[in-house]
C-alpha positions as CSV (number, residue, x, y, z in Angstrom):
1,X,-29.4,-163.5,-48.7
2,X,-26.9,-160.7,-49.9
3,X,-26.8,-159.7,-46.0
4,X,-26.0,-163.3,-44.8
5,X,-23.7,-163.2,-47.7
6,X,-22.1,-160.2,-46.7
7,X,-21.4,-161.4,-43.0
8,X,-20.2,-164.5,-44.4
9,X,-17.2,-162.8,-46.2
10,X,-16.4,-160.5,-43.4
11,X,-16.4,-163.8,-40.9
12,X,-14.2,-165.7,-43.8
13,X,-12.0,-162.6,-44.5
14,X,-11.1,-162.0,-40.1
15,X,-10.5,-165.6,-40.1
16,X,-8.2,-165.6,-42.8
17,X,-6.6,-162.6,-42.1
18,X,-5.8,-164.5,-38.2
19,X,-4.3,-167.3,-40.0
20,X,-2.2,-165.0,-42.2
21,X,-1.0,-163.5,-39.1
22,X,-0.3,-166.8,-37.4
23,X,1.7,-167.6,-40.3
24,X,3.9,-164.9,-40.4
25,X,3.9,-165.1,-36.7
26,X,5.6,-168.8,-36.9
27,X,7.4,-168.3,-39.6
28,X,9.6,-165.2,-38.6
29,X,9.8,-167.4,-35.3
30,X,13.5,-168.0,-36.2
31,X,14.4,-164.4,-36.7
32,X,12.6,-163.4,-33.0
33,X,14.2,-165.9,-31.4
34,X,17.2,-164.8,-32.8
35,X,16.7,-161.0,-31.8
36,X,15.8,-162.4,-28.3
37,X,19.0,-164.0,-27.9
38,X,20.6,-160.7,-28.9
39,X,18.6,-158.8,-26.6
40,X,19.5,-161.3,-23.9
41,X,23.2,-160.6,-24.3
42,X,22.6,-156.9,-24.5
43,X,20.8,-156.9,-20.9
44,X,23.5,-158.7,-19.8
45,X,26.1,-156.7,-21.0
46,X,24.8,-153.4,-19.0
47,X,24.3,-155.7,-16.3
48,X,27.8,-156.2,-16.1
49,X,28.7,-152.7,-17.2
50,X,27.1,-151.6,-14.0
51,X,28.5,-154.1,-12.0
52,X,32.2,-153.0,-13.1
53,X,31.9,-149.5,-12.5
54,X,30.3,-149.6,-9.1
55,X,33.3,-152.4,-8.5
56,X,35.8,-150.2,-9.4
57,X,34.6,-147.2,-8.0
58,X,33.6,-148.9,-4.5
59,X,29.8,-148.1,-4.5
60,X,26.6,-149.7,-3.6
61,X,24.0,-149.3,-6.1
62,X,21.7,-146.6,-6.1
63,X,17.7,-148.0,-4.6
64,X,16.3,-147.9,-8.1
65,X,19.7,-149.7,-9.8
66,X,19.4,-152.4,-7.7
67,X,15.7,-152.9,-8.6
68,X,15.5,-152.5,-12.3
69,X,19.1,-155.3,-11.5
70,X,16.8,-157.7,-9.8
71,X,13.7,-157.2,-12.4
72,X,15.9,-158.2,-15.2
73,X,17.6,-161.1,-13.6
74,X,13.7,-162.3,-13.2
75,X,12.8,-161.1,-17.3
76,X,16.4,-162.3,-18.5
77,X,15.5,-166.1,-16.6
78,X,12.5,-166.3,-18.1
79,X,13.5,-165.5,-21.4
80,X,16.3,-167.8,-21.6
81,X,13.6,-171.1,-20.7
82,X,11.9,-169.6,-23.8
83,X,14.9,-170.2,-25.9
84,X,15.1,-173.2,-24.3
85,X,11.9,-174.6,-25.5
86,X,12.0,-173.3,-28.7
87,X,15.1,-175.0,-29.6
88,X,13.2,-178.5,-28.2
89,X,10.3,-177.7,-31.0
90,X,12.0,-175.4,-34.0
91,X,12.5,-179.0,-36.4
92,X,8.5,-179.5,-35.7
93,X,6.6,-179.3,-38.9
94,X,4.3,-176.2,-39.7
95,X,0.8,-176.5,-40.3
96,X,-1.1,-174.6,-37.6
97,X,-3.5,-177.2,-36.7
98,X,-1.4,-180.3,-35.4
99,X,-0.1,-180.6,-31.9
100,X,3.6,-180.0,-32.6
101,X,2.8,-176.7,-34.3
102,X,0.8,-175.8,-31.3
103,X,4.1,-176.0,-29.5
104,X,6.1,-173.5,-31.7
105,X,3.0,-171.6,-31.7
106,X,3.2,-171.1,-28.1
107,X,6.8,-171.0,-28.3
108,X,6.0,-168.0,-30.8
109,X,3.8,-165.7,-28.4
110,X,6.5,-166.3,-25.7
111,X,9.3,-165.6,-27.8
112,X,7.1,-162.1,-28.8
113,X,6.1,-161.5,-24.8
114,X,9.8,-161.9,-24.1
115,X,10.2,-159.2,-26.2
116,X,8.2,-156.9,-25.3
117,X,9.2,-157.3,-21.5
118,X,12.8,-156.6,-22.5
119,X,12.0,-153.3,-24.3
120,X,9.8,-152.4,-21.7
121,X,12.8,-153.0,-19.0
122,X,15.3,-151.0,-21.0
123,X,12.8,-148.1,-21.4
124,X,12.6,-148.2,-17.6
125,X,16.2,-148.0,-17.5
126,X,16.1,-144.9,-19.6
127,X,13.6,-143.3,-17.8
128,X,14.8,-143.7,-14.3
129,X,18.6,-144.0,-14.1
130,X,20.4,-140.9,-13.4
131,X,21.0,-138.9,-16.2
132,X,24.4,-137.7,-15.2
133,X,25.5,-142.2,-15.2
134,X,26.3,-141.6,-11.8
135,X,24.5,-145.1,-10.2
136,X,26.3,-145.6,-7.1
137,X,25.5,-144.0,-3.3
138,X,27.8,-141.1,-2.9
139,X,30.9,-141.6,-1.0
140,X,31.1,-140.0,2.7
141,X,31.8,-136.9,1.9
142,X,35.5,-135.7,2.3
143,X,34.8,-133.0,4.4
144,X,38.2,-131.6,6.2
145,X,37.0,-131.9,10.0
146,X,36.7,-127.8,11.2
147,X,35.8,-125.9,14.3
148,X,32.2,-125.0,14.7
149,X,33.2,-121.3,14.7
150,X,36.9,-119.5,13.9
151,X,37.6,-117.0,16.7
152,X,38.8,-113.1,16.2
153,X,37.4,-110.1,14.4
154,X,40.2,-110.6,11.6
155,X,39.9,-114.0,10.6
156,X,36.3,-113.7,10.2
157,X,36.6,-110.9,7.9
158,X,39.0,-112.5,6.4
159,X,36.4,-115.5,5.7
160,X,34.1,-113.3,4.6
161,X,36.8,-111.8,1.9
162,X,37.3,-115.1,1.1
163,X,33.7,-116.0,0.1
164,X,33.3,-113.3,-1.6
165,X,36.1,-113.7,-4.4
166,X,35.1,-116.9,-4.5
167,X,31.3,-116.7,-5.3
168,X,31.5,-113.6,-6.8
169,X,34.2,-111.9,-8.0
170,X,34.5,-113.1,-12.0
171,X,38.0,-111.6,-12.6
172,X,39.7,-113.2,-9.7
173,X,40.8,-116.5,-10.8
174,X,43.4,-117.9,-8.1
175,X,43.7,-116.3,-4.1
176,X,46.4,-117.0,-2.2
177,X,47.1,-117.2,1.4
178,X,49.6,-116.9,3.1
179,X,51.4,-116.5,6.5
180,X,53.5,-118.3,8.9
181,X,52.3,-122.0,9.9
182,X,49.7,-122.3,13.0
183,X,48.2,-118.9,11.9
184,X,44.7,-120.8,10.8
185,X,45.4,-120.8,6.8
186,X,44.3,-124.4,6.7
187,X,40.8,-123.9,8.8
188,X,39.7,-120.9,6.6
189,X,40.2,-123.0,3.5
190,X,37.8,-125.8,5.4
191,X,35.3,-123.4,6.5
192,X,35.1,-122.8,2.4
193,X,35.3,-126.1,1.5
194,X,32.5,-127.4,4.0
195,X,30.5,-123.9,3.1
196,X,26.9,-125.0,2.0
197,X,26.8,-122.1,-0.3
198,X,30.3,-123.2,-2.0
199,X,29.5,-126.7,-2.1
200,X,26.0,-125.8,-4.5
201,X,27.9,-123.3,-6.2
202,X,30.9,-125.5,-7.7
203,X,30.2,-128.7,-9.7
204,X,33.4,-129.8,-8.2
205,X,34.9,-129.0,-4.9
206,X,38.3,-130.5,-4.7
207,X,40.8,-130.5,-1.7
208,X,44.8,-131.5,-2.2
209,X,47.2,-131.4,0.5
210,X,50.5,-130.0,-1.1
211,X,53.5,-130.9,0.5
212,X,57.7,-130.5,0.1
213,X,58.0,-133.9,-1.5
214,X,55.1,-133.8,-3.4
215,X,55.7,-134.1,-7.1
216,X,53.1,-133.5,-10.5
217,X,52.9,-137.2,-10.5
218,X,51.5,-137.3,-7.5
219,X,49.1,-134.5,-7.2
220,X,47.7,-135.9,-10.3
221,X,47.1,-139.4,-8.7
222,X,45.2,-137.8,-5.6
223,X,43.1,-135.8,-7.8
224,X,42.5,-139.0,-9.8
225,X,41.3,-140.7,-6.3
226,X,39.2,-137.6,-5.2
227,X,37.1,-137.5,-8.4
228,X,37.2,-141.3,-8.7
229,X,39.0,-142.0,-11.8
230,X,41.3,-144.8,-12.5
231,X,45.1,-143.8,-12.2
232,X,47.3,-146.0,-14.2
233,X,51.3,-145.8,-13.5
234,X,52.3,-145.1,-17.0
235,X,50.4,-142.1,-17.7
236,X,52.6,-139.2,-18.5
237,X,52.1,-135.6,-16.9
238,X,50.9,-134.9,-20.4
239,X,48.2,-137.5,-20.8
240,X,47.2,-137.2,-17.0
241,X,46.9,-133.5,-17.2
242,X,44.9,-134.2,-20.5
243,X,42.4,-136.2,-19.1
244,X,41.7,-134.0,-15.5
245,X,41.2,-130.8,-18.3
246,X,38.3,-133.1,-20.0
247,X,36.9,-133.9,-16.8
248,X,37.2,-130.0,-15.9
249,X,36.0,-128.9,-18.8
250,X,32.8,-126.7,-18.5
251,X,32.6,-127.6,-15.0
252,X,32.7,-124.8,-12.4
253,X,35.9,-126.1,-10.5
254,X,37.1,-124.9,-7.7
255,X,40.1,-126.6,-6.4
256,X,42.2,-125.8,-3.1
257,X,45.4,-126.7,-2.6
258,X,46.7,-126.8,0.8
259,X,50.2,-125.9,2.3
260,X,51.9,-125.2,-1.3
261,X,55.5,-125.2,-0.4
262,X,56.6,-124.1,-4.0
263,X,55.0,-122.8,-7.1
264,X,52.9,-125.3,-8.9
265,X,52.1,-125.0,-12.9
266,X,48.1,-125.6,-12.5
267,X,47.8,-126.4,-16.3
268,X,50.0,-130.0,-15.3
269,X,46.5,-130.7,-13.1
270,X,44.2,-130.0,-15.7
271,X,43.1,-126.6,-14.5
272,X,43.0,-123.6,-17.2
273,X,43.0,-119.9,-15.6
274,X,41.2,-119.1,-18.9
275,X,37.9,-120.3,-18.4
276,X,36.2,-118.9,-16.2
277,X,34.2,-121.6,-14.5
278,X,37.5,-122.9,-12.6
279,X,39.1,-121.0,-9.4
280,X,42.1,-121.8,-7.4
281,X,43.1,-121.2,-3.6
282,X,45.9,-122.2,-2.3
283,X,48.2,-121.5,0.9
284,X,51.4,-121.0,1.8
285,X,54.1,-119.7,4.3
286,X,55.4,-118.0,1.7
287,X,54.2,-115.1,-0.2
288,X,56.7,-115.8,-2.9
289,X,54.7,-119.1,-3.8
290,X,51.2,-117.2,-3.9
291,X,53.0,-114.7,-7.0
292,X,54.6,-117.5,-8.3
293,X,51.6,-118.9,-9.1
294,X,50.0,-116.0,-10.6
295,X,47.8,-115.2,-7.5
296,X,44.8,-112.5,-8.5
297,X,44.8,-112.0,-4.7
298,X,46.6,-112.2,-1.9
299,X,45.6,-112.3,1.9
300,X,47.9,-112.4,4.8
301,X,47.1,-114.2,7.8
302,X,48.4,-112.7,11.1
303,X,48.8,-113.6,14.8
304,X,45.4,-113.1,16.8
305,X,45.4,-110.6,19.9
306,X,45.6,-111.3,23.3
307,X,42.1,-111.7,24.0
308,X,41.3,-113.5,20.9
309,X,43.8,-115.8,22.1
310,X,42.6,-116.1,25.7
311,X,39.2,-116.5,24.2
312,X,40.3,-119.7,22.2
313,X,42.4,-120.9,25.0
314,X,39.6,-121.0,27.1
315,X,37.8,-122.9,24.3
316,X,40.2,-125.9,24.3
317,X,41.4,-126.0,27.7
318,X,38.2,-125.5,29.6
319,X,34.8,-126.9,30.2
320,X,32.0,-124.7,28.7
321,X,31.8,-121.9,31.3
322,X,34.5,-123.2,33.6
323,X,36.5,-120.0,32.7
324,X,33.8,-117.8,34.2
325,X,34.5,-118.8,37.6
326,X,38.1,-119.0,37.6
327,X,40.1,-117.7,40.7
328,X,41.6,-114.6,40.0
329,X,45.2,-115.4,40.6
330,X,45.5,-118.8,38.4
331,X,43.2,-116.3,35.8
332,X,46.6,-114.6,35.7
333,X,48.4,-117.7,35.2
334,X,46.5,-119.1,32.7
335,X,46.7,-115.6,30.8
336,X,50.2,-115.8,31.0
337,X,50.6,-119.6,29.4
338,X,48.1,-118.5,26.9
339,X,50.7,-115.8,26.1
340,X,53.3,-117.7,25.6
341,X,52.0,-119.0,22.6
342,X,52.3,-115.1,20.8
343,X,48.7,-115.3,19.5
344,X,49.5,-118.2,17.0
345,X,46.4,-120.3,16.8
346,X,47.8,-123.7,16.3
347,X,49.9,-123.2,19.6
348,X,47.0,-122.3,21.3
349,X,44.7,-125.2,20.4
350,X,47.7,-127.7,21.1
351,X,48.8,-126.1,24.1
352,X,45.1,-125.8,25.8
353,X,44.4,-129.6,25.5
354,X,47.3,-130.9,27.9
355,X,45.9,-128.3,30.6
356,X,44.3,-129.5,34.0
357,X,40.6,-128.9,34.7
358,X,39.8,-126.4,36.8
359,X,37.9,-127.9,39.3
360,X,40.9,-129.9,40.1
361,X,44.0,-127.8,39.9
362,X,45.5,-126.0,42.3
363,X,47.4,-122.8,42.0
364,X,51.1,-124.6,42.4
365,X,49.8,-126.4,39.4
366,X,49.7,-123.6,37.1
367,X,52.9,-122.3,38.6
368,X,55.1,-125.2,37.7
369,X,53.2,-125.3,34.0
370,X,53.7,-121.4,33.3
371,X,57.5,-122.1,34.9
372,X,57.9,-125.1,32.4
373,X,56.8,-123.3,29.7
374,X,59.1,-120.3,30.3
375,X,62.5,-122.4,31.1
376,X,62.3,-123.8,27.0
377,X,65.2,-123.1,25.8
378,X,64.6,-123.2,21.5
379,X,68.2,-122.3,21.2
380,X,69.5,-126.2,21.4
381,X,66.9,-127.5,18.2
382,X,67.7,-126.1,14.6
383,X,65.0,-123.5,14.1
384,X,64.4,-123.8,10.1
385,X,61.3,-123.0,8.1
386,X,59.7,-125.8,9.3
387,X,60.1,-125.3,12.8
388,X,59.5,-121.9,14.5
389,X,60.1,-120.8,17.9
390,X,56.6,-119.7,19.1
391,X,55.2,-123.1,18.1
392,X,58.4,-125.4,19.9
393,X,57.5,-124.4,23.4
394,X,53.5,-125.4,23.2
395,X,54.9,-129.0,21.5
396,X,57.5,-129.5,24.0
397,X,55.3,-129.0,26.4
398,X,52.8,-131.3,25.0
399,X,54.9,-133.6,24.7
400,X,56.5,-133.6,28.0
401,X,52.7,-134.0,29.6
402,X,51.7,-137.3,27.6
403,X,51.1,-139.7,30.5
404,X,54.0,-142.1,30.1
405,X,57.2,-142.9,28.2
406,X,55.6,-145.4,25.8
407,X,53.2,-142.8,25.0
408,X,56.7,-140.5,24.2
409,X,58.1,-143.0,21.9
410,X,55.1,-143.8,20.2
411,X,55.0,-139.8,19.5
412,X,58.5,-140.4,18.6
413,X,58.4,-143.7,16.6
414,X,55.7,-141.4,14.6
415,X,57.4,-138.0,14.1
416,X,60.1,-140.7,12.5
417,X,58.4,-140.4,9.3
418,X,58.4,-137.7,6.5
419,X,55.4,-135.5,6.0
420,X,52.4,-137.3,3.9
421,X,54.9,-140.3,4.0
422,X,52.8,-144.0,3.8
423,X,53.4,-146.0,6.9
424,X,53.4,-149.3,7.1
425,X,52.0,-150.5,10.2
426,X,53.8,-153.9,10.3
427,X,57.2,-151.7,10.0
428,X,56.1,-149.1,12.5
429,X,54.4,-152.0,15.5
């Protein structure tokens, strides 16, 4: 008897201990349903959160964003029909036996599984979003287009100096370079800024284009756009350079700026030469600009040779291994256009794509282009800073070979505008 006893009270003590629960359960129904509701909202509001910042920035989602998105949208559905039917039964009476308290007591375990799905989807969140908040696809990279390979013994040592102050030399904090324009300054800087070695190296890897009428204001702006943040009009040079510096901040920086025209106080873009995580290179036609701005080290670019500049003439003007075969007599032609150019890189490239293909050229044909060339007269245009003798021939000539006059005046119609000026293409159609 004292066993069947014994069993008895452990039966009646589960059992009562279930209906304690259930009580509890039902009646802290209102305060679940109440934290569901919250926890609703709350999913919602990340939801939206995400949606604004992958809005503003111009993003798709990230694969796992979109399908912790469309998991909640199923969670956050269901949870709201549970809401639903608990407000239809909350005024039923209590007694855990009846049919209407069957309701709310369904109403309770859903209210509860609701619950426990919503936790569950924010620990998911936790545990697979990115931890650096980043949850949109990376933009196409702004890579500067480059040449597969830079051509001449100097410039590629040159490159090679460059990589090395940049990766490893800790006391140099800003390299300038500098040298009249066409000389390659602006496709060394892109064979650093496309380097796969820099690129792992720098947490940032920033590329302005610095020109005459560029102010603060606006170099702020375009470093704004480049590492995605909102620019707003009214932001001072204070506040803007402010907020780049707390972006910077512990961040190995390096940040190029391209065809410098005068010096530039780098503190105004956030950038502070005392830490030693951020480096500067910049270029410019003038050396002045590269001390003025405090440069550790300087490098001076300089006109190729004559066979560095056949070499890339050949590269531009000719089909791969057309040169090879190349009459000896328009060899000597083509030589001598190539030398018009002086070695300056830019006047090479430019001058080597209006030339005829081999194959179908004659010898008269080079003789009129190498006569062409040589009759320029750069005495009748102002020669300034901006435009230098050696590189007015090659652009005369490139112009004078565009197929037809509407092809001139469009060239024209374009060379209109300042440099980095924003064209309207109503205005300019």
């Amino acid at each position: 008897m004292d066993s069947i006893s014994g069993r008895m009270k452990e039966i009646l003590s589960s059992r009562l201990q279930a209906i304690v629960k259930e009580i509890k359960h039902l009646t802290s129904v209102p305060n679940d349903a109440e934290r569901l509701r919250h926890e609703i909202d709350r999913v919602k509001g990340i939801v939206d959160h995400i949606n604004s910042g992958l809005s503003w920035k111009g993003r798709q989602p990230l694969a796992v964003v979109r399908q912790w998105v469309s998991t909640q949208e199923q969670i956050v559905k269901s949870a709201e029909e549970v809401i639903l039917q608990y407000e239809e039964n909350k005024n039923r009476r209590l007694c855990c036996c009846c049919p209407h308290c069957c309701l709310v007591k369904r109403s309770s375990r859903k209210i509860r599984n609701a619950l426990a799905e919503i936790d569950e989807l924010l620990k998911m969140k936790d545990s697979d979003f990115p931890k650096n908040g980043d949850l949109g696809e990376p933009p196409e990279t702004l890579l500067r287009p480059m040449e597969n390979e830079l051509v001449g013994t100097f410039v590629q040592e040159k490159l090679s100096e460059l990589m090395t102050l940049v990766l490893q030399d800790d006391s140099v904090r800003v390299v300038g370079v500098y040298g009249m324009p066409g000389l390659g300054k602006t496709s060394l800087l892109k064979q650093i800024y496309n380097n796969e070695k820099v690129v792992n190296f720098f947490k940032l890897v920033i590329w302005v284009t610095v020109s005459r009428e560029s102010d603060i204001c606006a170099l702020q702006r375009r470093i704004f756009e480049r590492i995605e943040l909102p620019w707003r009009s009214n932001l001072s040079i204070e506040d803007a350079a402010g907020v780049l510096q707390s972006v910077f901040k512990d961040r190995r920086l390096l940040l190029i700026l391209d065809d410098v025209r005068r010096s530039i106080d780098v503190s105004n873009l956030g950038v502070s030469l005392s830490e030693d995580t951020i480096k500067v290179v910049l270029t410019s036609s003038d050396k002045k600009v590269c001390k003025g701005m405090k440069a550790d080290k300087i490098i001076a670019m300089k006109h190729m040779t004559e066979e560095e500049g056949w070499e890339l003439f050949c590269r531009g003007g000719f089909v791969a291994g057309e040169d090879q075969n190349m009459d000896s007599e328009i060899e000597q032609l083509a030589r001598g256009v190539a030398k018009e150019c002086k070695g300056n890189p830019m006047a090479i490239k430019m001058l080597a794509r209006t030339m005829p293909q081999l194959h179908s050229s004659a010898l008269s044909e080079w003789e009129c282009i190498l006569k062409e060339i040589k009759s320029i007269d750069p005495q009748f245009y102002r020669i300034d800073e901006e435009i230098l003798g050696e590189l007015f021939a090659p652009l005369k000539h490139s112009y004078d070979a565009l197929e037809t006059d509407e092809l001139r005046l469009c060239f024209l119609y374009l060379a209109a505008y300042r440099e980095d000026e924003d064209i309207d293409a109503d205005q300019l159609i």
